[in-house]
DRENRORO-545264 format. One line per field, with one value per atom (N, C-alpha, C): atom name; z, x, y; residue number from 1; residue in three letters. Coordinates in nm, 3 decimals, decimal comma. Layout:
BEGIN
atome <- (CA/...)
c3 <- (Z/...)
c1 <- (X/...)
c2 <- (Y/...)
num <- (NUM/...)
residu <- (ALA/...)
This chain:
BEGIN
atome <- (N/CA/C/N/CA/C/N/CA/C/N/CA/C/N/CA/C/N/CA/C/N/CA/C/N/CA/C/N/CA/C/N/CA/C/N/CA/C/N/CA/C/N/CA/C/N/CA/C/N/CA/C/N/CA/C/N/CA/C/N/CA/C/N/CA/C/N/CA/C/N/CA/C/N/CA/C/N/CA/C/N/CA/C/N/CA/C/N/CA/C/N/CA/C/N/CA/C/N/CA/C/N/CA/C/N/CA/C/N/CA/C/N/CA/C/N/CA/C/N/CA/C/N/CA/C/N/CA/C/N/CA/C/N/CA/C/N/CA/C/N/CA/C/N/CA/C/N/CA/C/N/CA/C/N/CA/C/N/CA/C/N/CA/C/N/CA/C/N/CA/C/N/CA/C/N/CA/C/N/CA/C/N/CA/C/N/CA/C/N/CA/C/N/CA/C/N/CA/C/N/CA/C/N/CA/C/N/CA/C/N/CA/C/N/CA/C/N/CA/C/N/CA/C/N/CA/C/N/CA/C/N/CA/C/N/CA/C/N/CA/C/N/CA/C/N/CA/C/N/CA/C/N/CA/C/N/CA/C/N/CA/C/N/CA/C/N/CA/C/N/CA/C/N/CA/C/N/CA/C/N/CA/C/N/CA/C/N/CA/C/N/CA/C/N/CA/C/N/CA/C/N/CA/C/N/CA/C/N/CA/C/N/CA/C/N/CA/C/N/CA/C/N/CA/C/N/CA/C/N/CA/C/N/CA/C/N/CA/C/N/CA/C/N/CA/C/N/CA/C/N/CA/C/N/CA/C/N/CA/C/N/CA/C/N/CA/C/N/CA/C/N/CA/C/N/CA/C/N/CA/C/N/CA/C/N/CA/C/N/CA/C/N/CA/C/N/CA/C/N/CA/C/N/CA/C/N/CA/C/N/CA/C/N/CA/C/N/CA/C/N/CA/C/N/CA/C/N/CA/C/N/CA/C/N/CA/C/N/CA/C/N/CA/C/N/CA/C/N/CA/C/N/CA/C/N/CA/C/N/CA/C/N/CA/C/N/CA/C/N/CA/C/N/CA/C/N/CA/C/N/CA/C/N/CA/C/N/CA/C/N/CA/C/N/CA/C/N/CA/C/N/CA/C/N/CA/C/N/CA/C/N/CA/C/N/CA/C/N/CA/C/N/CA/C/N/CA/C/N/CA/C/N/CA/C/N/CA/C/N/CA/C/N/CA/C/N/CA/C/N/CA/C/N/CA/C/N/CA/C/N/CA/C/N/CA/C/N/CA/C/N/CA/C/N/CA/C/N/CA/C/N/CA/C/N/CA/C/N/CA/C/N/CA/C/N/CA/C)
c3 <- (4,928/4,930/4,955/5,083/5,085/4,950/4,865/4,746/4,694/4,681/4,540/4,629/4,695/4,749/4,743/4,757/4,718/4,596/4,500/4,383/4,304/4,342/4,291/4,326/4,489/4,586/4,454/4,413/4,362/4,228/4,113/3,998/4,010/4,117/4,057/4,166/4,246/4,283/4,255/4,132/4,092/4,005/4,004/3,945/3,791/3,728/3,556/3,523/3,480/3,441/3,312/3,266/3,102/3,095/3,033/2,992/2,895/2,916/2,757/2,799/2,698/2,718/2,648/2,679/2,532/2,609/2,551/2,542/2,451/2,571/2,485/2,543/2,451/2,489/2,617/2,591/2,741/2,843/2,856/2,917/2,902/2,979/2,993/3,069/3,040/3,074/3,062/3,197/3,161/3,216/3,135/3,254/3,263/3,404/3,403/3,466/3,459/3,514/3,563/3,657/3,825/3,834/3,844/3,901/4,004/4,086/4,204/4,262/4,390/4,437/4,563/4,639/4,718/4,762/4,742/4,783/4,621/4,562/4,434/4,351/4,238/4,146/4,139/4,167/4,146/4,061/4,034/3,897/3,960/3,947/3,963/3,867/3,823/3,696/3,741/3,722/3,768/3,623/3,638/3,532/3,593/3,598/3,623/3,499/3,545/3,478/3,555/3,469/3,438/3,329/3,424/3,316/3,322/3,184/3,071/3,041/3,088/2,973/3,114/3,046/3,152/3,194/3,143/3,195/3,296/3,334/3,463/3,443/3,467/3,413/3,566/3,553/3,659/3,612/3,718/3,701/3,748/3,696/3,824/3,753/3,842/3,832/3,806/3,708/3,674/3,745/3,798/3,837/3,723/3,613/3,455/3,386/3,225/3,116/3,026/3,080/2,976/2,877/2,816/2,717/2,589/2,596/2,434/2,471/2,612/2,591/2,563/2,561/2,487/2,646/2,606/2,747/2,787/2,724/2,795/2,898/2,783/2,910/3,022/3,048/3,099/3,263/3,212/3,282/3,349/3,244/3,336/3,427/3,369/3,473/3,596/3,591/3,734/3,810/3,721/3,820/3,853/3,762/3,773/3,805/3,754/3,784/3,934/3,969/4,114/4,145/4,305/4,403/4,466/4,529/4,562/4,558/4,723/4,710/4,677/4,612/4,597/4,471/4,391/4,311/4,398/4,259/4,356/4,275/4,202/4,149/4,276/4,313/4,406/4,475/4,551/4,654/4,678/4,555/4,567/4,555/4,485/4,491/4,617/4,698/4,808/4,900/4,942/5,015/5,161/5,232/5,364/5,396/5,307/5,336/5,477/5,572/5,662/5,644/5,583/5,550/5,440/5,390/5,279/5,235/5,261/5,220/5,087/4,962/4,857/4,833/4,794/4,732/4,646/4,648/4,492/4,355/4,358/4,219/4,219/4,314/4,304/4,312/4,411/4,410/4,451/4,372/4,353/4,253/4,267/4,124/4,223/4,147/4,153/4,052/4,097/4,012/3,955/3,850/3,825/3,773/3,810/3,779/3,751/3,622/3,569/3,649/3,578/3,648/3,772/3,801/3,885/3,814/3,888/3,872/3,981/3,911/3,985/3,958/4,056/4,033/4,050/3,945/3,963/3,979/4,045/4,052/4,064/3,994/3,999/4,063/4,150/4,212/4,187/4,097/4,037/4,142/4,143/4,122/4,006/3,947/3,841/3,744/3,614/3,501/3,459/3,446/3,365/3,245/3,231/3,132/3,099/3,192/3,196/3,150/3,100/3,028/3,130/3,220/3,323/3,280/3,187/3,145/3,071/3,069/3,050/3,144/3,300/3,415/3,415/3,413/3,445/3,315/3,370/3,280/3,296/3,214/3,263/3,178/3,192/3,118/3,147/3,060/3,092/3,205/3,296/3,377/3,313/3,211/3,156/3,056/3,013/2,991/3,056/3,221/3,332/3,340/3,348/3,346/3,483/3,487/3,653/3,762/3,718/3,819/3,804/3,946/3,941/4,012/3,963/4,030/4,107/4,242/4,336/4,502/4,619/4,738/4,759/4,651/4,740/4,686/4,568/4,640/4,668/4,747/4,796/4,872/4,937/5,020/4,915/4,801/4,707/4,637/4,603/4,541/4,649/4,624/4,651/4,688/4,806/4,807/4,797/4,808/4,780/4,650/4,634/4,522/4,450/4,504/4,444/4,495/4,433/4,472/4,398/4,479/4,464/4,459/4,370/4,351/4,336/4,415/4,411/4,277/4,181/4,104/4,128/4,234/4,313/4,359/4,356/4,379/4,294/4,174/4,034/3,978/4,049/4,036/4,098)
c1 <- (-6,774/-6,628/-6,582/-6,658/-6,612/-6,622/-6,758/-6,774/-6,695/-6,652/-6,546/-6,374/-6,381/-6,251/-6,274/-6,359/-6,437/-6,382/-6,461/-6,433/-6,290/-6,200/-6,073/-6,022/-6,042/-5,966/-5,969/-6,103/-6,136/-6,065/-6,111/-6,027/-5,890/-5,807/-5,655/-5,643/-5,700/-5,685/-5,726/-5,782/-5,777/-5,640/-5,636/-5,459/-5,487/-5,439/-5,442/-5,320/-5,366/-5,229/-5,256/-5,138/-5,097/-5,008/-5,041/-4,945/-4,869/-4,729/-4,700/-4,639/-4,607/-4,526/-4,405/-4,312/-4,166/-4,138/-4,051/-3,988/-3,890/-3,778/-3,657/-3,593/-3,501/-3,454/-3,530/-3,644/-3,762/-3,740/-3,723/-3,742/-3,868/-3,996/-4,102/-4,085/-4,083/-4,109/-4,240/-4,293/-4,452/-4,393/-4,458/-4,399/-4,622/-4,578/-4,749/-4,661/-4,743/-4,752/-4,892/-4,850/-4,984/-4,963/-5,077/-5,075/-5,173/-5,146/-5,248/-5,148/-5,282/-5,262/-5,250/-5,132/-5,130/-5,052/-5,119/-5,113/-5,060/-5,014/-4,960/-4,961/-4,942/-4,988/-4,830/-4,831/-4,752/-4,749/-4,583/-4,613/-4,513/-4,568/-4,536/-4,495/-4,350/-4,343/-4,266/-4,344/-4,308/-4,266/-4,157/-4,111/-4,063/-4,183/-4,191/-4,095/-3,994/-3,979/-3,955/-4,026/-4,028/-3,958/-3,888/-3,790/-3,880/-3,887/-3,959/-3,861/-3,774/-3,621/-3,602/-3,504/-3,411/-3,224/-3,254/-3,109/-3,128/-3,034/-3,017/-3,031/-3,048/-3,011/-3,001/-2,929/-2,856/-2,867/-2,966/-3,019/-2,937/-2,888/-2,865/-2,953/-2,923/-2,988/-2,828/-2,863/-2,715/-2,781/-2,713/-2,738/-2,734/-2,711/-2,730/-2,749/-2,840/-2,846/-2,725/-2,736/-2,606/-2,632/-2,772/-2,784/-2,682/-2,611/-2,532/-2,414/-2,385/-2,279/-2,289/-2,215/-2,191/-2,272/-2,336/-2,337/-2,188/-2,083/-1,957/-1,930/-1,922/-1,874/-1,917/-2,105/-2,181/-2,104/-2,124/-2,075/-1,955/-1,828/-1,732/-1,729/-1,789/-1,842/-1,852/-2,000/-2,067/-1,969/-1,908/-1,903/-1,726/-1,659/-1,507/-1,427/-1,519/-1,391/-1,419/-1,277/-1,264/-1,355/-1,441/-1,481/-1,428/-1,292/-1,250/-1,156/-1,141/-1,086/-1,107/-1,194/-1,311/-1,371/-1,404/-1,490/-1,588/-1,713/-1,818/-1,747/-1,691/-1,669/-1,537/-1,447/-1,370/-1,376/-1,482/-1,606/-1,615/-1,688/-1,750/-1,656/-1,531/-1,443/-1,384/-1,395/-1,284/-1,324/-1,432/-1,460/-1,442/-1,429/-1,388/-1,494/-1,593/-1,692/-1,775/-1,809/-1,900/-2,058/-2,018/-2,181/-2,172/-2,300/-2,314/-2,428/-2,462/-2,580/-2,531/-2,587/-2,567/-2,567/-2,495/-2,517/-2,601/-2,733/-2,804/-2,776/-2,704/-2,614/-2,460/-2,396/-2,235/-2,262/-2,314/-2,349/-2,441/-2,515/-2,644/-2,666/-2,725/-2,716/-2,856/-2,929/-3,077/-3,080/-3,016/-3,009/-3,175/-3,197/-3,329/-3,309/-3,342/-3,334/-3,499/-3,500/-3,587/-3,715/-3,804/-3,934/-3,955/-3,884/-3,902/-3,917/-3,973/-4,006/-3,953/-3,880/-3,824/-3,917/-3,949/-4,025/-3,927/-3,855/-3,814/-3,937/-3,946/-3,993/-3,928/-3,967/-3,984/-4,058/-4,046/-4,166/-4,115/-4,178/-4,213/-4,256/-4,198/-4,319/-4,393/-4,441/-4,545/-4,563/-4,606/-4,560/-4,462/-4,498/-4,328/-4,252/-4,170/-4,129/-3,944/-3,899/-3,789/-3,762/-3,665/-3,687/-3,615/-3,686/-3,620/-3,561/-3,598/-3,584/-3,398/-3,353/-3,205/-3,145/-3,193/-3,150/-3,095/-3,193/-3,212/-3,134/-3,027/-2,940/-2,987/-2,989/-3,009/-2,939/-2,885/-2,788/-2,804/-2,741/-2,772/-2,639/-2,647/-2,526/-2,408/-2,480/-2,356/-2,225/-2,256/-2,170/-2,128/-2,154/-2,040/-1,956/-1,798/-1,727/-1,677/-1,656/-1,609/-1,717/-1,825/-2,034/-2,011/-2,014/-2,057/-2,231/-2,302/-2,435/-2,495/-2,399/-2,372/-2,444/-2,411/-2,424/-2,299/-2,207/-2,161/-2,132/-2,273/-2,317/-2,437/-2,521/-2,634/-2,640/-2,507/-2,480/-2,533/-2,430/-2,449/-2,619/-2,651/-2,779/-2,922/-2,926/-3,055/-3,180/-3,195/-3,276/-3,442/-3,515/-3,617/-3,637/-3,810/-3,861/-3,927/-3,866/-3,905/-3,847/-3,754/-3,704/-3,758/-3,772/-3,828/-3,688/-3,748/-3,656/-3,679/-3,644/-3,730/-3,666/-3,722/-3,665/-3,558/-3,594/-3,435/-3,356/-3,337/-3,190/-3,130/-3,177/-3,094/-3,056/-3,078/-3,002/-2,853)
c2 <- (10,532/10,525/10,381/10,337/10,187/10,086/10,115/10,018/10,020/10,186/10,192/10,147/10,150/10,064/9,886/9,852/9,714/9,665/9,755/9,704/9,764/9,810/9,867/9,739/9,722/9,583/9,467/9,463/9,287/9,309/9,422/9,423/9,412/9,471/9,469/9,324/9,279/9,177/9,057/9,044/8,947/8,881/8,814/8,744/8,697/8,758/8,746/8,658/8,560/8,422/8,434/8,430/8,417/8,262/8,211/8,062/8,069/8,039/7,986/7,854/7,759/7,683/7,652/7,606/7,542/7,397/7,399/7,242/7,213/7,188/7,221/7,070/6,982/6,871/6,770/6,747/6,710/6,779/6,887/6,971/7,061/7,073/7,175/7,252/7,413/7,523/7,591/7,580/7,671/7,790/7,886/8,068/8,102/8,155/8,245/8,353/8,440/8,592/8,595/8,680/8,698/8,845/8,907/9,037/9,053/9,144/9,152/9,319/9,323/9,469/9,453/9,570/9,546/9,734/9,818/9,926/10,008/9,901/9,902/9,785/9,799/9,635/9,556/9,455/9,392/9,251/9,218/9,143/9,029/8,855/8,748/8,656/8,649/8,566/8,486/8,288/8,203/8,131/8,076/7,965/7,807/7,730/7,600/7,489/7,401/7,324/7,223/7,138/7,033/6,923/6,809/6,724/6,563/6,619/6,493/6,385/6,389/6,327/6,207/6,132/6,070/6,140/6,258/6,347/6,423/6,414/6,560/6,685/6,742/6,885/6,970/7,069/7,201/7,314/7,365/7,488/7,624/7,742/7,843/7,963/8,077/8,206/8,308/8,380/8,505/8,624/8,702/8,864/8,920/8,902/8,959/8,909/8,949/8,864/8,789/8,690/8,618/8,566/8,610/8,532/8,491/8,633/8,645/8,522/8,487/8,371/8,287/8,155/8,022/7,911/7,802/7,717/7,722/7,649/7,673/7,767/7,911/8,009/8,000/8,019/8,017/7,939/7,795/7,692/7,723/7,760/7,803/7,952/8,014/8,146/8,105/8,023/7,999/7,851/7,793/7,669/7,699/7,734/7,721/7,868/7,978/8,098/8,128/8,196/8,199/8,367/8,343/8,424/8,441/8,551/8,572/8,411/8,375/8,222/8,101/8,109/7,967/8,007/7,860/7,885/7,742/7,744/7,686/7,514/7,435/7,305/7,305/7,379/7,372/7,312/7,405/7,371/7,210/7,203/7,086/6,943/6,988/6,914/6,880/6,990/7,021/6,832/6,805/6,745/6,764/6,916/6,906/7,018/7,055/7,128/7,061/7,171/7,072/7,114/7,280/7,296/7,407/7,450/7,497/7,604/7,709/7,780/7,922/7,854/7,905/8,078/8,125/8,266/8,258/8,328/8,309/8,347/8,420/8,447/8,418/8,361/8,285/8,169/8,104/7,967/7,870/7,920/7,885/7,727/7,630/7,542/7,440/7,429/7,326/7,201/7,105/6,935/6,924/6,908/6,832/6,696/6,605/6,485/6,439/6,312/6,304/6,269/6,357/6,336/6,442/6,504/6,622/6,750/6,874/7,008/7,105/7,204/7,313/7,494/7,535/7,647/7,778/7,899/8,017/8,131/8,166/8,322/8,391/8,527/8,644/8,769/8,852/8,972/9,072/9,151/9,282/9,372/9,526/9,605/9,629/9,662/9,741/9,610/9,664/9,539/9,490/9,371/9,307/9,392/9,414/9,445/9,420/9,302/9,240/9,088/9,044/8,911/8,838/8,756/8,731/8,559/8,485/8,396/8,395/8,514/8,527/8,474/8,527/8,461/8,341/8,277/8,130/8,055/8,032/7,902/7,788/7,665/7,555/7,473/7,359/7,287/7,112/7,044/6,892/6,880/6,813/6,797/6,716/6,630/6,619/6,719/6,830/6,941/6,991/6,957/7,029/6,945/6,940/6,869/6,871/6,741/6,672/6,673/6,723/6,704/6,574/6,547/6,384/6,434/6,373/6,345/6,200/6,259/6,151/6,209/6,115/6,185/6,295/6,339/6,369/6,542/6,575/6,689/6,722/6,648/6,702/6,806/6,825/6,992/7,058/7,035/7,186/7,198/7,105/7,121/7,172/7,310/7,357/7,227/7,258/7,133/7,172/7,311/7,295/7,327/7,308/7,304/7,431/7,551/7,646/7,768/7,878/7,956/8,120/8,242/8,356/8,450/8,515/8,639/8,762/8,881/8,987/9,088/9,112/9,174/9,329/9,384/9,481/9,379/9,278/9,216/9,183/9,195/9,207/9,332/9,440/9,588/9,582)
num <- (1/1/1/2/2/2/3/3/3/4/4/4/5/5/5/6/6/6/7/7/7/8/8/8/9/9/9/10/10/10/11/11/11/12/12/12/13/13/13/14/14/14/15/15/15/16/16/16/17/17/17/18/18/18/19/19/19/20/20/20/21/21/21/22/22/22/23/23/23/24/24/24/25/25/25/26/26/26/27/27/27/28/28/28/29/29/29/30/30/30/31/31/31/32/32/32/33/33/33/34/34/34/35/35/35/36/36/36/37/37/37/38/38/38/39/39/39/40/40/40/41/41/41/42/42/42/43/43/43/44/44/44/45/45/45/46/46/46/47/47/47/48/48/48/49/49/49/50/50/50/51/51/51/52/52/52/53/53/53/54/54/54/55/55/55/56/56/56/57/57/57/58/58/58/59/59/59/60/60/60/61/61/61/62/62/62/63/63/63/64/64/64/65/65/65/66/66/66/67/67/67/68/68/68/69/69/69/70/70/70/71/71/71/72/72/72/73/73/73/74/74/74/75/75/75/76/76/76/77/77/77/78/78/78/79/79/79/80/80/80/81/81/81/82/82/82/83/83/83/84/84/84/85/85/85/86/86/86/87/87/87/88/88/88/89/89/89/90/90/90/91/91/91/92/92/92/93/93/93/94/94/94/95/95/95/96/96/96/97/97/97/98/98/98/99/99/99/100/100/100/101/101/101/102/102/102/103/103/103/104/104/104/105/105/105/106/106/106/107/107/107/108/108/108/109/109/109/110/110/110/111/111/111/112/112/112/113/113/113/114/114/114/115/115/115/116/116/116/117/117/117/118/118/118/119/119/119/120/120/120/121/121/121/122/122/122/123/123/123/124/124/124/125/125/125/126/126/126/127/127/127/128/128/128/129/129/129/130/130/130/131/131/131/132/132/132/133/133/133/134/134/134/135/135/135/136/136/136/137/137/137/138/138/138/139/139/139/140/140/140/141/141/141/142/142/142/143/143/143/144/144/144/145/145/145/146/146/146/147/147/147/148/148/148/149/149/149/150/150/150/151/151/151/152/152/152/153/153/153/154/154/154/155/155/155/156/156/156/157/157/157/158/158/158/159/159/159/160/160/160/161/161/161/162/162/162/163/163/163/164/164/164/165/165/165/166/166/166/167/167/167/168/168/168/169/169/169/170/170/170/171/171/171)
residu <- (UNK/UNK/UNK/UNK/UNK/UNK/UNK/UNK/UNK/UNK/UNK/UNK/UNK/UNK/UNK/UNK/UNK/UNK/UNK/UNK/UNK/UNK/UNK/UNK/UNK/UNK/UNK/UNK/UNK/UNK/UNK/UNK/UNK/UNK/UNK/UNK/UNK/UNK/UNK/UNK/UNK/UNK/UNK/UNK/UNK/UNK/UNK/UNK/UNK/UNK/UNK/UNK/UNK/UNK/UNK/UNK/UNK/UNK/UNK/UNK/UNK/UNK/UNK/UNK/UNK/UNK/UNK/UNK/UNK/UNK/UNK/UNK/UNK/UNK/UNK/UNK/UNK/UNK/UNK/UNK/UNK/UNK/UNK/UNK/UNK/UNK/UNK/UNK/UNK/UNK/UNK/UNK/UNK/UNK/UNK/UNK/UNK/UNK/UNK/UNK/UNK/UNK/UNK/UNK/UNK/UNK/UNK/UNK/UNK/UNK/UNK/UNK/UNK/UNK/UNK/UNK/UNK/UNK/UNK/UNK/UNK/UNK/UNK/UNK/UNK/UNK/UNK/UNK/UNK/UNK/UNK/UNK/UNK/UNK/UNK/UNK/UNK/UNK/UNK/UNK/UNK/UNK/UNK/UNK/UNK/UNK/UNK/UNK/UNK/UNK/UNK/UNK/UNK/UNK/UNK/UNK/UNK/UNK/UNK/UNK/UNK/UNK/UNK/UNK/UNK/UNK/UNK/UNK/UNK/UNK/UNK/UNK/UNK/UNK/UNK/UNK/UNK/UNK/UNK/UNK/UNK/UNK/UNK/UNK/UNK/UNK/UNK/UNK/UNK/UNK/UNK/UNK/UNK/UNK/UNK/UNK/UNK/UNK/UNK/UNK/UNK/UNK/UNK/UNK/UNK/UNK/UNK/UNK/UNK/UNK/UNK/UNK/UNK/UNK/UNK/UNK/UNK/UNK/UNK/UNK/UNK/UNK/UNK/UNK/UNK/UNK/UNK/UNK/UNK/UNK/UNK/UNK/UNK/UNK/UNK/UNK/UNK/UNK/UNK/UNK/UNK/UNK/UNK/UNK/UNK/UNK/UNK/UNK/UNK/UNK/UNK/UNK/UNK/UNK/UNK/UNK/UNK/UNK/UNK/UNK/UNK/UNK/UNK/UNK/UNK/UNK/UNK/UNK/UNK/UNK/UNK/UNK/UNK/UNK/UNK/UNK/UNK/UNK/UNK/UNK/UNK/UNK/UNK/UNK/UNK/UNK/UNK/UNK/UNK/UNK/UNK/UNK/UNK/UNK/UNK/UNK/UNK/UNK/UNK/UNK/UNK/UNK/UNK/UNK/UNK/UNK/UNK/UNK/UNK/UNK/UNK/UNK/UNK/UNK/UNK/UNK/UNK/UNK/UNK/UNK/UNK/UNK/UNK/UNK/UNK/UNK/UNK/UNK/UNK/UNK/UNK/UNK/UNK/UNK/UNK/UNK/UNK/UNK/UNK/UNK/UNK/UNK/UNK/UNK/UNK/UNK/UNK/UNK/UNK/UNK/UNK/UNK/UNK/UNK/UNK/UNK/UNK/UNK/UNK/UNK/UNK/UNK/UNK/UNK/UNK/UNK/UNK/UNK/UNK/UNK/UNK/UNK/UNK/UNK/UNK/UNK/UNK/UNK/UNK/UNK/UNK/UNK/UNK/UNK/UNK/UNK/UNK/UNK/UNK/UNK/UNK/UNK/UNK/UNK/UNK/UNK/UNK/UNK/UNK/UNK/UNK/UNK/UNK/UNK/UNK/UNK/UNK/UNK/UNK/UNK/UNK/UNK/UNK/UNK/UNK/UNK/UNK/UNK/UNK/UNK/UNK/UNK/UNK/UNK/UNK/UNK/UNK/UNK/UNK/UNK/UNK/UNK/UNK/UNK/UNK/UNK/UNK/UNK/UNK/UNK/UNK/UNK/UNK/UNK/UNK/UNK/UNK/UNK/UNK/UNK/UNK/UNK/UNK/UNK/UNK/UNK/UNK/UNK/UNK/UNK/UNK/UNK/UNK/UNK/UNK/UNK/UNK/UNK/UNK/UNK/UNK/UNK/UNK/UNK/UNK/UNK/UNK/UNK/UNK/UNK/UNK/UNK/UNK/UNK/UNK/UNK/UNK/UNK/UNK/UNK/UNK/UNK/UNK/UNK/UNK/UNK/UNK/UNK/UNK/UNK/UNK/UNK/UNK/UNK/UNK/UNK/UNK/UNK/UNK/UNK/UNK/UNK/UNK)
């Protein structure tokens, strides 16, 4: 009984990575997927990017697929329509902020500036079978209008280098 718990342990625990890569405007995106066990199999889908370019680019995460919209909308969705009293460019306009800890789907936004890498995950239960890459907007900062990429929003910009998302918080 113990072997065969042994070897169930090592097969589903071993971590199966799949690669792909794109590259979109010097921008690299590697995605892997990880599976492993842990009373149940679970599924890890990381999308690393990486900026090749000399542009900025601003990352967020949607609570839904937006793919079918325009970057515009997109942009004005997340940065300009109002949350209740506030939107998040407001915000950032306001200048009387004293502090700042992001909503991950209202206001959320990760600066990449050239030569840096930002890591999204994903955690599954079971297999993937969600396109989580809808999520994740990403845009040159110059199509946000009035982003200055200055000190004076380092409040707003997510400052680490890799953020997790459990796939029930997008229900």
């Amino acid at each position: 009984m113990y072997r065969m718990k042994r070897i169930i342990f090592i097969l589903f625990g071993t971590l199966l990575v799949f690669s792909s890569h794109s590259q979109n405007n010097n921008l690299q995106v590697e995605r892997n997927i990880s599976e492993y066990f842990v009373d149940t199999l679970y599924s890890q889908i990381d999308f690393c990017y990486s900026n090749t370019s000399d542009s900025v680019y601003v990352l967020w995460i949607e609570k839904d697929d937006v793919d079918s919209l325009s970057n515009p909308k997109k942009i004005k969705n997340h940065f300009f329509t109002r949350k209740g009293d506030w939107s998040l460019m407001g915000l950032i306009w306001d200048g009387n902020v004293a502090s700042f800890t992001p909503g991950l789907f209202d206001s959320f936004m990760k600066v990449i500036k050239p030569k840096e890498q930002f890591i999204v995950s994903f955690i599954k239960k079971g297999k993937v079978v969600t396109n989580y890459e809808n999520r994740i907007i990403i845009v040159n900062a110059n199509e946000i209008r009035g982003l200055q990429i200055d000190r004076s929003i380092e409040m707003f910009n997510y400052s680490a280098k890799s953020v997790t998302i459990l796939d029930e918080w997008l229900k």
